[in-house]
C-alpha positions, 0 to 999 in steps of 0.5 A: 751287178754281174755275177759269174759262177763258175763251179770246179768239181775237181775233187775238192772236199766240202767246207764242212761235210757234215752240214746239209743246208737248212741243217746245221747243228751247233756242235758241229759249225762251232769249231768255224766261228772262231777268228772271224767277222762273226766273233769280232762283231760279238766281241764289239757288242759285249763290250759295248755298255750301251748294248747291253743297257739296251738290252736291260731296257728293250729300248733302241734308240735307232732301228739299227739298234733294234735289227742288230739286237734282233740277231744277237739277242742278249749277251752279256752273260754268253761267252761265245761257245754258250751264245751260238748254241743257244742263239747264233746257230739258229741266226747265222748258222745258215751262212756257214758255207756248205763247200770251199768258198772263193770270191774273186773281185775285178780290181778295174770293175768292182761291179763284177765278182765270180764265185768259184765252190770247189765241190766233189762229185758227191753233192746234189746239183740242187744243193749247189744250186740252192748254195750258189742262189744264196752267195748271189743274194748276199752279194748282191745284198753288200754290192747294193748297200753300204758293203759292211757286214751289218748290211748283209749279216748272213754273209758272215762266213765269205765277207772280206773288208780292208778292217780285218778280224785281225785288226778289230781283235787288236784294237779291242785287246787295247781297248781293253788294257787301257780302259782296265788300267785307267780303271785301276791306276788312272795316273798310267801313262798311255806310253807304257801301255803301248810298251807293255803290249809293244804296240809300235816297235819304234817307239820302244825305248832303249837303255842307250836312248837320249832323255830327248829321245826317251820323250820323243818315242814316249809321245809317238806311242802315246800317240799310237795307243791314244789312236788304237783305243779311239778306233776301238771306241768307234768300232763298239759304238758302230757296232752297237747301232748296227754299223759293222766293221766301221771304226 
């Protein structure tokens, strides 16, 4: 894989300038691990009702599994906040970028990434070395394996994937909702769940609406939402046996 790095020391301040690496402190990374991958993946396991017998039992039934409860530990009466100071920082604390981090990846030649870490005058040079050696490794680590996360954990912190934060939140929030309301009121329609969270705005009813295209938008929401809650299944059971993000 060719790496090229180049280093901008163009006043820049740092990712977070209380951090020196090998010493981050959970007080101080915790405001960072809000909206990302990291709180996504944990969001997936402790929804995950096979994690968490796992996790009663110590039996795994794959050794993806067993590495994925090796790094998050048990969860299932953590929120997030209590689990990274108690377990995360210690296991993915070291990730957490030490500048402002910027990968940009060759749309024609996807063996080729540059990293560029806008620092300022201020930091050591074996700092940025030792920062630099790290981003490579787990690069390399992605570029090498299956380019998911669970394949290089550590790079948590820079990984980007065409399955966003944004999207896994989504589909967990629906996840959620349906499995809630089918708990409680197992005749509710999977429709009116899609309209309740506006899941697709054209398949919204109207009042001028036709009895024929009052059923036509119901179907394409049901639709919407039995497609989302699917997905969202997929992305608990992946990340349950150590395949994250996979739907």
């Amino acid at each position: 894989m060719k790496l090229e790095t180049q280093i901008s020391a163009n006043g820049g301040k740092p990712f977070m300038q209380t951090m020196d690496t090998g010493a981050v402190s959970a007080d101080g990374s915790e405001p960072f691990i809000y909206g990302g991958y990291l709180e996504a993946w944990f969001r997936c396991l402790k929804l995950s009702k096979q994690y968490i017998h796992n996790c009663r039992t110590g039996l795994f039934g794959s050794q993806g599994a067993a590495n994925t409860f090796k790094l998050f530990g048990c969860l299932e009466h953590f929120t997030l906040r209590e689990w990274w100071h108690e377990r995360g920082c210690q296991n993915f604390g070291r990730s957490m970028a030490t500048f402002k981090v910027r990968l940009i990846v060759a749309q024609r030649k996807t063996s080729s990434c540059r990293i560029t870490l806008d620092v300022d005058d201020e930091p050591p040079t074996e700092l940025v070395g030792d920062e630099v050696s790290f981003l490579v490794q787990q690069m390399r680590l992605l570029q090498a394996q299956s380019g998911m996360l669970s394949s290089a954990p550590r790079a948590w912190s820079i990984y980007k994937s065409r399955i966003t934060p944004e999207a896994i939140k989504l589909h967990l929030d629906v996840l959620e909702v349906h499995d809630t309301v089918k708990r409680n009121a197992p005749s509710t329609k999977l429709w009116r769940i899609g309209e309740q969270m506006r899941l697709n705005p054209k398949a919204m009813t109207r009042s001028g609406d036709t009895p024929n295209e009052q059923t036509a938008k119901h179907i394409t929401m049901g639709q919407t939402v039995s497609e989302m809650v699917r997905k969202g299944q997929g992305l608990v059971a992946n990340a349950c046996e150590g395949v994250f993000p996979r739907y």
